[in-house]
C-alpha positions as CSV (number, residue, x, y, z in Angstrom):
1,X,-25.0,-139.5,-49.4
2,X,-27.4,-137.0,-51.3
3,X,-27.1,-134.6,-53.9
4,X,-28.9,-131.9,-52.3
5,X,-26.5,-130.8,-49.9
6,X,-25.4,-127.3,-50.0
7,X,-22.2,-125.9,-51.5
8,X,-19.0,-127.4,-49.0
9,X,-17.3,-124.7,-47.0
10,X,-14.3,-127.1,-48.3
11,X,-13.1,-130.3,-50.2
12,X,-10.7,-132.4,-50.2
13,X,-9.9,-135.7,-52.3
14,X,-11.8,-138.1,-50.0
15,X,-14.5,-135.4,-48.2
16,X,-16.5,-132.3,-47.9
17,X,-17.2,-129.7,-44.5
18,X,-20.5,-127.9,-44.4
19,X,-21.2,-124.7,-42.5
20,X,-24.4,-124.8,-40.7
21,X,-27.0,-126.2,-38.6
22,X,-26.3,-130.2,-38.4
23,X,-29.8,-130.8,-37.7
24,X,-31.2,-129.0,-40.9
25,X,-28.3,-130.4,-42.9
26,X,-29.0,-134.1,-41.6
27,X,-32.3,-133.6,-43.7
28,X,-29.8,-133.6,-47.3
29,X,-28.6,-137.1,-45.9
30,X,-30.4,-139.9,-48.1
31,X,-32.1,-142.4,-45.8
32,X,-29.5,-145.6,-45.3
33,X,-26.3,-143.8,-46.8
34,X,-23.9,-143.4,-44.0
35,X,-21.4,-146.3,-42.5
36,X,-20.6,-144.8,-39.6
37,X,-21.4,-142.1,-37.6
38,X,-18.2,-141.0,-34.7
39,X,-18.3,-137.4,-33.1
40,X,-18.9,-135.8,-29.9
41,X,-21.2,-133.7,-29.1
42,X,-21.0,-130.6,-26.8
43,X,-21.4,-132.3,-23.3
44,X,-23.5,-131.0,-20.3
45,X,-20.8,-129.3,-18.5
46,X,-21.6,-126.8,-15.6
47,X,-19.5,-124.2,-17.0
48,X,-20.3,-122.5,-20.6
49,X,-18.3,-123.3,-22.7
50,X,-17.6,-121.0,-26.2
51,X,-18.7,-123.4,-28.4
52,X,-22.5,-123.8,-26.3
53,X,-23.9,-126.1,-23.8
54,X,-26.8,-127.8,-22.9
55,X,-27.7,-127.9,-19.3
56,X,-28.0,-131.9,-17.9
57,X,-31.7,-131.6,-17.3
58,X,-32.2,-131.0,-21.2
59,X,-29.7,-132.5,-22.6
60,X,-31.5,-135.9,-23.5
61,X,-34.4,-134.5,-24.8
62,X,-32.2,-131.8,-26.9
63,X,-30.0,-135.0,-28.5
64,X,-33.4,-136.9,-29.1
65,X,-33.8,-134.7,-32.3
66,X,-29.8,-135.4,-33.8
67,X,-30.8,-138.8,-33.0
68,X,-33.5,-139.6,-34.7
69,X,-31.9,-138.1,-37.9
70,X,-28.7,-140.5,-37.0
71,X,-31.0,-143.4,-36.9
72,X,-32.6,-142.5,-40.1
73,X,-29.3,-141.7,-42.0
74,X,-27.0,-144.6,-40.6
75,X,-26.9,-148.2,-42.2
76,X,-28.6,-151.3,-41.3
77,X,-25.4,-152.8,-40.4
78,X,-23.6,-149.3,-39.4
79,X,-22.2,-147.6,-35.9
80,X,-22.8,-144.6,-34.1
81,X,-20.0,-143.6,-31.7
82,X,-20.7,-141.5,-29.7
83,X,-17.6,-139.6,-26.9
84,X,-19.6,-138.0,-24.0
85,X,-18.1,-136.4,-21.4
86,X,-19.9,-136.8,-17.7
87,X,-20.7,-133.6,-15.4
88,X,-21.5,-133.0,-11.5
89,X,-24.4,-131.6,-9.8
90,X,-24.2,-128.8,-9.3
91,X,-23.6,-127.3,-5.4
92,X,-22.5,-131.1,-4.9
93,X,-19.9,-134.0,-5.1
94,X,-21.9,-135.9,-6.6
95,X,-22.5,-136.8,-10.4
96,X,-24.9,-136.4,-13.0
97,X,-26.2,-139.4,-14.6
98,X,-27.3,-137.4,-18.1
99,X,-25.2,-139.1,-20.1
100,X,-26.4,-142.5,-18.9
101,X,-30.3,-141.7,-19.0
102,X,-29.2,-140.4,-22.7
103,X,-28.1,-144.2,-23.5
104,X,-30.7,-145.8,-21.9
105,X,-33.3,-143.4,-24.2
106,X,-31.4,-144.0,-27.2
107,X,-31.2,-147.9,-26.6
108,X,-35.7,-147.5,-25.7
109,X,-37.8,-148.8,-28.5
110,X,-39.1,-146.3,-30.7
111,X,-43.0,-147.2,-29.5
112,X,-41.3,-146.3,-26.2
113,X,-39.9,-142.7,-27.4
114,X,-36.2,-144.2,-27.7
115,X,-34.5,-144.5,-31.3
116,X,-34.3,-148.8,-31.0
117,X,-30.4,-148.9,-31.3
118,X,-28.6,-151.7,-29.4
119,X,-25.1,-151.0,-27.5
120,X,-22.3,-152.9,-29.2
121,X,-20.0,-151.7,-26.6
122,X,-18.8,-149.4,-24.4
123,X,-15.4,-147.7,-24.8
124,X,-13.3,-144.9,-22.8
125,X,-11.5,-142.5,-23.3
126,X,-8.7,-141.4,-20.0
127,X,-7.2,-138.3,-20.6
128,X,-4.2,-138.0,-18.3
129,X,-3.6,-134.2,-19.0
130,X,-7.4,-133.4,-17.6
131,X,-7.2,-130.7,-15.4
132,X,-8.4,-131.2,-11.5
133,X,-12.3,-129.8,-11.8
134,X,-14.8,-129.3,-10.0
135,X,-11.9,-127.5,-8.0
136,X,-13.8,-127.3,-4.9
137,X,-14.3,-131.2,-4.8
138,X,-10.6,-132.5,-6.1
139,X,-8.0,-129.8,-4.9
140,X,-9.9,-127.7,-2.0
141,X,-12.1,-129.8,-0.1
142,X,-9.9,-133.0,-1.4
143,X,-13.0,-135.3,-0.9
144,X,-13.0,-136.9,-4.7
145,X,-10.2,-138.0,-7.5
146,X,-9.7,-136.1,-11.2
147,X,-12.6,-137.0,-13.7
148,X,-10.3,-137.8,-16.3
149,X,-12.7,-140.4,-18.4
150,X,-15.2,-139.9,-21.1
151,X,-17.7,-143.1,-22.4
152,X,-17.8,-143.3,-25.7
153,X,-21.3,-145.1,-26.5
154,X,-20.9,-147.6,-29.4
155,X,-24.8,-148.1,-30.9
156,X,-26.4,-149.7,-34.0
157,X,-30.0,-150.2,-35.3
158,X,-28.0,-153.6,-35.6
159,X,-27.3,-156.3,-33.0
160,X,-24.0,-157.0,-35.0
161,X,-22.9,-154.4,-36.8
162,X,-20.0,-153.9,-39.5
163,X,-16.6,-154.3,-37.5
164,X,-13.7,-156.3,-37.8
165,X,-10.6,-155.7,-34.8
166,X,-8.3,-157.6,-37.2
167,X,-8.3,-154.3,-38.4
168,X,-7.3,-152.7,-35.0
169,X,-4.6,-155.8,-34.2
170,X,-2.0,-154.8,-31.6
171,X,1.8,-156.1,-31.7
172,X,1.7,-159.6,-28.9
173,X,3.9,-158.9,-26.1
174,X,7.2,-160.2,-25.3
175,X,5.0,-162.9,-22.8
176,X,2.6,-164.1,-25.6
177,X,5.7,-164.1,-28.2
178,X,7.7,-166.8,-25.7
179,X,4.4,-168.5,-25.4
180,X,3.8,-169.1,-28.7
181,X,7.4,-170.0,-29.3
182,X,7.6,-172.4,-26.1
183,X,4.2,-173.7,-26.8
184,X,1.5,-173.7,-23.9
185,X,0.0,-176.7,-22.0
186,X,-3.8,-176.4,-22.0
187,X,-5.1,-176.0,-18.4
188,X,-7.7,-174.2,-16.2
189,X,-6.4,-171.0,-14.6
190,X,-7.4,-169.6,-11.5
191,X,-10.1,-167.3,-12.4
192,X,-11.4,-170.8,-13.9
193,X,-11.2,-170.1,-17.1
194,X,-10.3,-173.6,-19.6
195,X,-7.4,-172.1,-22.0
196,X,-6.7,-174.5,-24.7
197,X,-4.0,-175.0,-26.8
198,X,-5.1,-172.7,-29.3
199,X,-3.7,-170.0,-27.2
200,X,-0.5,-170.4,-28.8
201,X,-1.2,-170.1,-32.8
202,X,0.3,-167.2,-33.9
203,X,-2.9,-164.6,-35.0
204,X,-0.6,-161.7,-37.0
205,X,-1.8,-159.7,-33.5
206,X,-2.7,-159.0,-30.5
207,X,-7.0,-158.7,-30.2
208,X,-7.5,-155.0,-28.4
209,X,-9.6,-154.4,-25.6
210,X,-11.6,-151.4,-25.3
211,X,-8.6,-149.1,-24.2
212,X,-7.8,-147.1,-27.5
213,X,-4.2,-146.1,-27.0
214,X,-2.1,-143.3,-28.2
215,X,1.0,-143.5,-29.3
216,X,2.3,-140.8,-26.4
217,X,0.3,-143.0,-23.5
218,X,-0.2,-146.6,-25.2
219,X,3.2,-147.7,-22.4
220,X,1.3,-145.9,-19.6
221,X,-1.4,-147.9,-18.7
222,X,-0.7,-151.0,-19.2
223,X,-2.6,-154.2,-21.8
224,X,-5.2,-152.5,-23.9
225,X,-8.7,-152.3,-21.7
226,X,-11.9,-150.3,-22.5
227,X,-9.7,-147.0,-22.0
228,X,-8.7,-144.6,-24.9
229,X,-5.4,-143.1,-23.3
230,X,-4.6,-140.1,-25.2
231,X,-4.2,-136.2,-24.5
232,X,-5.9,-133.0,-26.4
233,X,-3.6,-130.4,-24.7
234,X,-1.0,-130.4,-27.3
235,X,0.0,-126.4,-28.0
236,X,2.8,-127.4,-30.5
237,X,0.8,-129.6,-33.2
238,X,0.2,-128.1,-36.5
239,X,-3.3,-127.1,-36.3
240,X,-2.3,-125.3,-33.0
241,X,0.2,-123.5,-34.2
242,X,-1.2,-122.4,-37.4
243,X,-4.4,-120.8,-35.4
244,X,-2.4,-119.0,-33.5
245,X,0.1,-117.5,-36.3
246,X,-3.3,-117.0,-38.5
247,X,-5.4,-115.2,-35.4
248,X,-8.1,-118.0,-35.6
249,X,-9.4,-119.0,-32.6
250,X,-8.5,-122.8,-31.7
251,X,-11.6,-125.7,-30.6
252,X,-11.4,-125.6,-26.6
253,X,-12.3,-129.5,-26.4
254,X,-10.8,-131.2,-29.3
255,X,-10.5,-135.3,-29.2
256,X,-7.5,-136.7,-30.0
257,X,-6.5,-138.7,-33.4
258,X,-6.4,-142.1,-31.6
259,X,-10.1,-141.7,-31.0
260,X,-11.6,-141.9,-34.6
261,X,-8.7,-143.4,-35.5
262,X,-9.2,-146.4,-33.9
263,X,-13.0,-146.6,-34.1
264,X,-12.9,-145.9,-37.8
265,X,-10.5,-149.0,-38.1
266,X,-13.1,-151.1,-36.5
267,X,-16.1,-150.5,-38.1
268,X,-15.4,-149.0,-41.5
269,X,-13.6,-150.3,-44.7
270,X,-11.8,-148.4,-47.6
271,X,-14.1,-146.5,-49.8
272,X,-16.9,-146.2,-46.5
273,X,-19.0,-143.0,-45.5
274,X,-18.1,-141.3,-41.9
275,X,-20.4,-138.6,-40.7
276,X,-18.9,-135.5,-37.9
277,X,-22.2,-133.7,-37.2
278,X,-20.5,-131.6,-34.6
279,X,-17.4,-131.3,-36.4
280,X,-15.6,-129.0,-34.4
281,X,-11.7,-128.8,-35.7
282,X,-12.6,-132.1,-38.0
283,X,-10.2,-134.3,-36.5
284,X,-13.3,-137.3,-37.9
285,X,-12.4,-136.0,-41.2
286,X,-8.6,-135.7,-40.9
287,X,-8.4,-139.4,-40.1
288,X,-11.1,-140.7,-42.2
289,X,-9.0,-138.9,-45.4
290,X,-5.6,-140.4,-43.9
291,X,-7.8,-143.8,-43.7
292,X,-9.5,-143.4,-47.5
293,X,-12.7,-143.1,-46.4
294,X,-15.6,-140.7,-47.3
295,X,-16.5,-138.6,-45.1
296,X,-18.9,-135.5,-44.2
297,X,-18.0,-132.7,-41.7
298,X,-21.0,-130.5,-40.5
299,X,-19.8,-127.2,-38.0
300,X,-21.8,-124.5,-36.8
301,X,-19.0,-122.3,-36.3
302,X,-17.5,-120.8,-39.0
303,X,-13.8,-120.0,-36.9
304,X,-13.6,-123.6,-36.2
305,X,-14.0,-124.6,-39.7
306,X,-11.7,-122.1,-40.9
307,X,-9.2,-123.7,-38.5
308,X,-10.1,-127.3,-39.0
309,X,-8.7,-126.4,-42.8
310,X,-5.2,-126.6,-41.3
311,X,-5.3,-130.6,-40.6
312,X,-5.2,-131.1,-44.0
313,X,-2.1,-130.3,-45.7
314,X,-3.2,-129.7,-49.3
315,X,-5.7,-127.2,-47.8
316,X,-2.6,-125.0,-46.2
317,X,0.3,-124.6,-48.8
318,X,2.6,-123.0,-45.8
319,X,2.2,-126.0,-43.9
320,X,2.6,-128.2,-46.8
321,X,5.9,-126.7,-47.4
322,X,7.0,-127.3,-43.8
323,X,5.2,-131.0,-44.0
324,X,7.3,-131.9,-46.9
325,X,10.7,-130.7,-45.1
326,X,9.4,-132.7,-41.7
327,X,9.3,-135.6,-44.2
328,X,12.4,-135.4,-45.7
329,X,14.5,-134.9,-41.9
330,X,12.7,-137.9,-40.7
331,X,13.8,-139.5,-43.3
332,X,17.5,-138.4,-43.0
333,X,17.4,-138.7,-39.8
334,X,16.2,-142.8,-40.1
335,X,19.4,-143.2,-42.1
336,X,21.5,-141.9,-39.5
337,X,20.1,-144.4,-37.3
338,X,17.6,-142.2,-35.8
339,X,14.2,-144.0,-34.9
340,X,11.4,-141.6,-36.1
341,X,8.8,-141.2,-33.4
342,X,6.0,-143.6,-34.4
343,X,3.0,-141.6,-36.2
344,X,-0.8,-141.3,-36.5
345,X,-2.0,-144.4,-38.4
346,X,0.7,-146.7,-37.1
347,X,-0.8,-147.5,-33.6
348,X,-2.2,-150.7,-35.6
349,X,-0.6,-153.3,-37.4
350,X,-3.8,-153.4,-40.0
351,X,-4.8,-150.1,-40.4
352,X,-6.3,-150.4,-43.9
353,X,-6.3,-154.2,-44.4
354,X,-8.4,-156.9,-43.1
355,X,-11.8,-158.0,-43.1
């Protein structure tokens, strides 16, 4: 962190938000300070969007600059996540390949004009509540499916960076559970793969696979994959609902909770430094402060930020008020034998232990 950033637009016990420019307020970033960069950046979409857009045929060379400031600021050992949504050509059916090229650049040795990162992994994120777009191609002409999947790059100056999924565990199914109790018989499946009887110790959890669940969608799809299955169309949520009853204008593209939840589980511990530089409504921040992790918010727009204020309780004594009576029904209402619907930070069995 550095010393030299400007006054916070807010605060709150575990982090700070910053009005401005992310690329001029990158420069206050010491070199080396930063565990783990996760945000997403406006994409290359064919339609404007209110918060701006970059157009696909400059959108690599326009990231290039937050980029090399990333790569200055991050850790050795730290992550950049990175959720980027893909686009069409436009006039076509056919898609854009910007957000690959942008990979490949960012992966290019410096010498070569890239920024030398390596890609741990690749992730995605399905949301099932996208609408049907480019209209033309999905519900007019009918000749391709909904887009309903952004990748979300995983990079690191490091070829094994900081993670741990024992932090990220999910609960074994009823299968592996009577497997483990049974005991299993070492043998070579079908695909050919030798499982040995090691299959069958009891872990405390299911390893994930790159499918980030939400708790509305984690019984939709299936074993966790790749896939982060989670909605952002929510109207009733708090921070929806305060913006409208306080006349601020909402974030049009928000990602949800499950997103930097789960990627700030895998590659950050308690006490760590995560860095939004495209902010938006700070849903980065929300989490990393549920989490216990430091974190840094920079937005450009002042109405987001204004918004973004209502994630945090503390920050919002109306909603406080009705945060503390939502508490105290749940509660009543687990006496009564009433099972609370499961909440944020409890789509992991470690969320803030293990190495």
């Amino acid at each position: 962190m550095s010393n030299s950033l400007q006054t916070p637009y807010y605060t709150t016990e575990h982090g700070s938000t910053y009005l401005g420019n992310s690329l001029e307020l990158l420069k206050s970033i010491d070199d080396c300070s930063i565990d783990l960069i996760c945000t997403s950046p406006p994409f290359a979409l064919l339609r404007q969007k209110s918060y701006g857009n970059v157009e696909a045929a400059e959108y690599v060379e326009w990231f290039m600059q937050f980029a090399r400031e990333f790569k200055r600021v991050i850790k050795p050992e730290g992550s950049i996540v990175i959720d980027i949504g893909g686009t069409w050509i436009k006039g076509q059916p056919t898609r854009s390949l910007y957000h690959y090229e942008l990979v490949l650049r960012l992966c290019k040795p410096e010498d070569a004009g890239g920024c030398g990162l390596n890609l741990a992994q690749e992730l995605f994120w399905y949301n099932p509540a996208k609408l049907p777009t480019p209209a033309e191609w999905v519900t007019v002409r009918r000749v391709r499916v909904k887009d309903a999947v952004n990748t979300v790059w995983w990079l690191s100056p490091a070829i094994n960076p900081k993670a741990s999924n024992r932090r990220v565990l999910k609960p074994y199914s009823d299968a592996q559970k009577n497997l483990m109790k049974n005991g299993y018989k070492a043998k070579l499946r079908p695909s050919e793969h030798q499982i040995s009887t090691k299959f069958n110790i009891d872990n405390g959890g299911a390893i994930p696979s790159t499918l980030i669940p939400d708790a509305d969608f984690e019984n939709q799809i299936g074993a966790p994959v790749n896939l982060i299955a989670a909605s952002n169309t929510s109207s009733m949520d708090v921070y929806q609902r305060r913006c409208r009853e306080e006349g601020i204008k909402a974030h049009p593209a928000r990602f949800p909770h499950a997103l930097p939840e789960f990627i700030i589980n895998l590659c950050t511990e308690e006490g760590d430094t995560v860095l939004d530089p495209f902010a938006g409504s700070n849903t980065t921040g929300a989490v990393a402060e549920r989490l216990k992790r430091k974190w840094i918010a920079f937005e450009l727009n002042e109405d987001y930020l204004r918004g973004s204020q209502f994630r945090f309780p503390e920050l919002d004594p109306n909603q406080d008020k009705e945060f503390l009576a939502d508490i105290k029904a749940k509660k009543n209402g687990h006496k009564n034998g009433v099972t609370p619907k499961k909440e944020q930070g409890q789509l992991f069995l470690t969320s803030n232990n293990g190495n």
